[in-house]
C-alpha positions in Angstrom: 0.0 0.0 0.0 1.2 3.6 -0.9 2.2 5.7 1.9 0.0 8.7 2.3 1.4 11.8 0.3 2.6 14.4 2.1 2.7 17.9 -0.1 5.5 20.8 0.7 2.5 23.1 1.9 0.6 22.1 4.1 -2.9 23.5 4.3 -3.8 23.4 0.3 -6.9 22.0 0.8 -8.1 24.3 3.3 -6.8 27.4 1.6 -8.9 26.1 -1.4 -12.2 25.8 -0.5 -13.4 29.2 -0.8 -10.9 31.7 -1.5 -12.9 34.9 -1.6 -14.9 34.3 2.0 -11.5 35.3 3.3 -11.5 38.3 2.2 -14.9 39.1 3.9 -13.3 40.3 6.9 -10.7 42.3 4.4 -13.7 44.1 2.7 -15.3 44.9 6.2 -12.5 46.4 7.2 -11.7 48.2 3.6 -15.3 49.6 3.8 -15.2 51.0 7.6 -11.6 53.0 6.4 -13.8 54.2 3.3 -16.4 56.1 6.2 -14.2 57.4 7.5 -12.4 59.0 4.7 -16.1 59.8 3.6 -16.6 61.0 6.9 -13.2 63.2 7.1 -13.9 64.7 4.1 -17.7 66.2 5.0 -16.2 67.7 8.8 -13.3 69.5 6.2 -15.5 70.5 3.9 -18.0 72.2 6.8 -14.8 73.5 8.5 -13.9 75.3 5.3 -17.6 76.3 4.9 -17.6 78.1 8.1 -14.1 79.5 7.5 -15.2 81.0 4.1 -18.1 82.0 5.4 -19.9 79.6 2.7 -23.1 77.6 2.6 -22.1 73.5 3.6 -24.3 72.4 0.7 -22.3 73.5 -1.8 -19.6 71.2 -0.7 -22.1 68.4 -1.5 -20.6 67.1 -4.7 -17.1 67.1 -3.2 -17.9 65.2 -0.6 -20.1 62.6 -3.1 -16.8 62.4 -5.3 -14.7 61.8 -2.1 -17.2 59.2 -1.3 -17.3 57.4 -4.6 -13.8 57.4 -4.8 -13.4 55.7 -1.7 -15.6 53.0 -2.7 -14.3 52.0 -5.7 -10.9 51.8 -4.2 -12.0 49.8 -1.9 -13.3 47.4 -4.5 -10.7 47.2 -6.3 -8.2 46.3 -3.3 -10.5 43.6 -2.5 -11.3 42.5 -5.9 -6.7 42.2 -6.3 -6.3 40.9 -2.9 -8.8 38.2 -4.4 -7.1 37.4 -7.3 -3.6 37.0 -5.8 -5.1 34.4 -3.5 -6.5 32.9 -5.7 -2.9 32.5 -8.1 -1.4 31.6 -5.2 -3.5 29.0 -4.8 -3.1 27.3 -8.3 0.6 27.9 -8.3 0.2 25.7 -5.1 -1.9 23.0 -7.3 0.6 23.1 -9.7 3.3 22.3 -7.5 1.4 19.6 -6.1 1.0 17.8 -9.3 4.9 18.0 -10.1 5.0 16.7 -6.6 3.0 13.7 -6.9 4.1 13.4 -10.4 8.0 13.1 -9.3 7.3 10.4 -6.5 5.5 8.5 -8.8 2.0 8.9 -8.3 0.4 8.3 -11.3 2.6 5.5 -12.3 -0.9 3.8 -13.3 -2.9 6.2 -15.1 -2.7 6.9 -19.3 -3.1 11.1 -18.2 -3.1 13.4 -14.8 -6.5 15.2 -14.9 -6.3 18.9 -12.9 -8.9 19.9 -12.2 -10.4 23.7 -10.8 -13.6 25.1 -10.5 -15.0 28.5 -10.7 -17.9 30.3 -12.2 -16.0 34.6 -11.5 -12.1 33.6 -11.8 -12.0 30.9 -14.6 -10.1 33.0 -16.3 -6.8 33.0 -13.7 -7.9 28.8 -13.8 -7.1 28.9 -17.5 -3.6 31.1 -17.2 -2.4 29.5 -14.2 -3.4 25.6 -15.7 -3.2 26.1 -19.2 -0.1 26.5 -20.0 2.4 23.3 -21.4 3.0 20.6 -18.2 6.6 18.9 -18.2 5.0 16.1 -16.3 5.5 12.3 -17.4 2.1 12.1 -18.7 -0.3 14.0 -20.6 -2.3 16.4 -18.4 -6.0 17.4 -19.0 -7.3 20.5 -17.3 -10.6 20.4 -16.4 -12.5 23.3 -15.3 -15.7 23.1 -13.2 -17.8 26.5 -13.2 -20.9 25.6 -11.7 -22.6 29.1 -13.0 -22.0 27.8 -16.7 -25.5 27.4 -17.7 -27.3 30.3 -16.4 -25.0 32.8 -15.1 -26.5 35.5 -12.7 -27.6 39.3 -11.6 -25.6 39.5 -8.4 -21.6 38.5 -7.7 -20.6 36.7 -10.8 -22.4 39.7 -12.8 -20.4 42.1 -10.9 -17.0 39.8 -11.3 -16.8 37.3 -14.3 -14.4 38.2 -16.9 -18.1 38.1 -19.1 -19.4 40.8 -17.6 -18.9 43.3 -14.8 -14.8 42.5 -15.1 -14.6 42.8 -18.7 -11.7 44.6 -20.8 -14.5 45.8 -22.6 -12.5 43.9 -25.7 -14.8 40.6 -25.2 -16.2 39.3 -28.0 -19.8 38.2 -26.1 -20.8 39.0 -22.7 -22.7 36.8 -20.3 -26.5 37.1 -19.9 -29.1 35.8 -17.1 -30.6 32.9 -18.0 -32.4 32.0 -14.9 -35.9 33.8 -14.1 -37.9 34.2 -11.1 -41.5 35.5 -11.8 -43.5 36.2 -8.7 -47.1 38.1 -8.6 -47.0 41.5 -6.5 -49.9 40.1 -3.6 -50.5 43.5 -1.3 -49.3 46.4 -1.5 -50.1 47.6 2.5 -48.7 51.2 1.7 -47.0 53.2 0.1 -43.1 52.6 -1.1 -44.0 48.5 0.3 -44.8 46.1 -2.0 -45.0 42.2 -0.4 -44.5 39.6 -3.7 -45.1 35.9 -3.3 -41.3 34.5 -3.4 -39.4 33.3 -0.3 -36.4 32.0 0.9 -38.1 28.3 -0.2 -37.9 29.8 -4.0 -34.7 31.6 -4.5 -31.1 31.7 -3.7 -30.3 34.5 -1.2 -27.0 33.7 0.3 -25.1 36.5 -2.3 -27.8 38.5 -2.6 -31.6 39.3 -2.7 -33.2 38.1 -6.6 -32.9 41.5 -8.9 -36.3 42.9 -10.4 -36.4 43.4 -13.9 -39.5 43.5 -15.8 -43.3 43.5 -14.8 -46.3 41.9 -16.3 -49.5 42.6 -16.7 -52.8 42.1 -19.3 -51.4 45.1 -21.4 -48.0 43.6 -21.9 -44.6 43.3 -19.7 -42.1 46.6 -19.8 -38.6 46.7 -18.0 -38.1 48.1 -14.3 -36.5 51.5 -14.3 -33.5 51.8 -11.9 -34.6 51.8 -8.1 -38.3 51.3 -8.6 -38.3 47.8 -7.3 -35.9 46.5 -4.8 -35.8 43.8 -2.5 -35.4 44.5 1.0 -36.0 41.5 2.9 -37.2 37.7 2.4 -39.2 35.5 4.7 -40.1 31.5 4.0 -42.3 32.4 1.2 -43.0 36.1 0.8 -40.3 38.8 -0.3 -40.7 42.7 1.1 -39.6 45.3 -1.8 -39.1 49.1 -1.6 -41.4 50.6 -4.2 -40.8 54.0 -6.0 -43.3 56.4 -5.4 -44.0 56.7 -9.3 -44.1 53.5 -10.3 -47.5 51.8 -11.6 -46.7 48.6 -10.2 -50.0 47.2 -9.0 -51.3 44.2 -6.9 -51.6 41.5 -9.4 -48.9 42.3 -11.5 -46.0 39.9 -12.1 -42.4 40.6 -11.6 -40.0 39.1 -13.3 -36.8 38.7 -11.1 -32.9 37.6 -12.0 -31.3 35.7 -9.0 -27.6 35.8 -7.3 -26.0 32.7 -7.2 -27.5 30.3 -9.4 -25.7 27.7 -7.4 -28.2 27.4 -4.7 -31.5 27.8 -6.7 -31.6 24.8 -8.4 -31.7 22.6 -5.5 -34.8 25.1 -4.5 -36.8 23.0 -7.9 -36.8 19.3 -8.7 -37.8 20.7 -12.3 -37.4 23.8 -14.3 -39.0 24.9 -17.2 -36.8 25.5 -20.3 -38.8 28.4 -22.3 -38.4 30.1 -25.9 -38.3 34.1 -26.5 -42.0 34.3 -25.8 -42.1 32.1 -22.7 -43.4 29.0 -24.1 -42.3 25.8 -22.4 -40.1 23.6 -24.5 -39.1 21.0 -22.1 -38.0 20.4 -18.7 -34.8 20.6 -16.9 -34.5 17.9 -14.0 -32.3 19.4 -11.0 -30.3 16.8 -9.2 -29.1 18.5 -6.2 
């Protein structure tokens, strides 16, 4: 019997299971120094007001730029703390299969399959993996991104190399596949609306479902910016924040995109695969 392997680094597999929920304490702490500087800059800007002698509002917009800047730094340190993890991590996977591959692991196999998943960083999979192997065997890279067949609103929109982290020099872009449609059931008063959606129907875990479109006898039309928003979700009922102009009315249907496809199929045993104008071609039996 083979002796169990013992890699250089220890801790691989524990550094690999979810690279980017360690840098949840990271973007805490990123977001608390962006306050503050946020917050710095509006006591400067009403010091100089009173020093000039000046209204405080019409600091405003500097202190919204300041803001805004702020935020986006922080994103992007998170967003390149993230990715050196994550190359760190395949340069350790890579190691690993020399590793095996030199004490004779895969003496018995025809080729070493590596394999990595992701459904935001494939594309660091594919430069890390890709490249030629000078192993004793032919190597097939495999990548597993669970997100391949629907994609999302939330996370991966904001991150994939598809979409929200494109050059801008992509050929295609990613699109939501998966839709949520849930009928508007009360609206108690004004700027509430209560939908008929729960936690039982869609993924929540990155991210409330994203209103797109409404329905009604006259036809569907998209959601302008801000006038639907989910707010909160119980077992089966979703609480949204409702413009005050908006002509959303009880019976209507809103269609929804969801974050993190990953954990809304095992809400379905079977979902319905549809054409342009929503009629059911066949189903799709989930198995998780």
């Amino acid at each position: 019997m083979a002796s169990p392997v013992k890699p250089s680094r220890a801790g691989l597999s524990v550094r690999g299971v979810d690279v980017t929920a360690h840098d949840d304490r990271l973007g805490r702490q990123l977001a608390l120094l962006a306050f503050c500087v946020t917050l710095l800059a509006c006591v400067a800007a009403l010091a100089i007001a009173g020093a000039l002698g000046a209204s405080s509002l019409s600091f405003l917009p500097v202190i919204a730029a300041v803001g805004w800047v702020a935020i986006k730094l922080v994103k992007l340190l998170v967003l390149r703390r993230t990715c050196r993890r994550i190359d760190r991590l395949l340069a350790d996977l890579r190691r690993l299969a020399a590793e095996l591959d030199a004490q004779g692991r895969f003496g018995e196999v025809a080729e070493i399959i590596v394999s990595a998943g992701g459904s935001i960083f494939f594309d660091r999979v594919i430069a890390a993996l890709g490249g030629p192997w000078q192993l004793s065997r032919p190597v097939r890279v495999v990548l597993r991104s669970g997100a391949y067949v629907t994609h999302d609103a939330g996370e991966y929109d904001r991150l994939s190399p598809f979409a929200g982290r494109a050059s801008g020099t992509e050929p295609e872009r990613l699109e939501q596949a998966l839709e949520l449609w849930a009928i508007v059931q009360s609206i108690p008063e004004p700027g509430l609306a209560v939908l008929g959606f729960g936690k039982r129907d869609a993924a929540h875990d990155r991210g409330f479902p994203v209103p797109f479109a409404a329905l009604r006898d006259s036809g569907s039309r998209p959601l302008t910016p801000g006038e639907l928003t989910i707010v909160a979700l119980n077992d089966q009922h979703a609480r949204a924040r409702l413009a005050a102009d908006s002509p959303l009315r009880v019976g209507d249907l809103v269609g929804l995109h969801v974050s993190h496809p990953c954990t809304s199929f095992d809400k379905f045993r079977f979902v319905p695969l549809v054409d342009d104008a929503y009629r059911v071609r066949e189903m799709i039996r989930c198995y998780l």
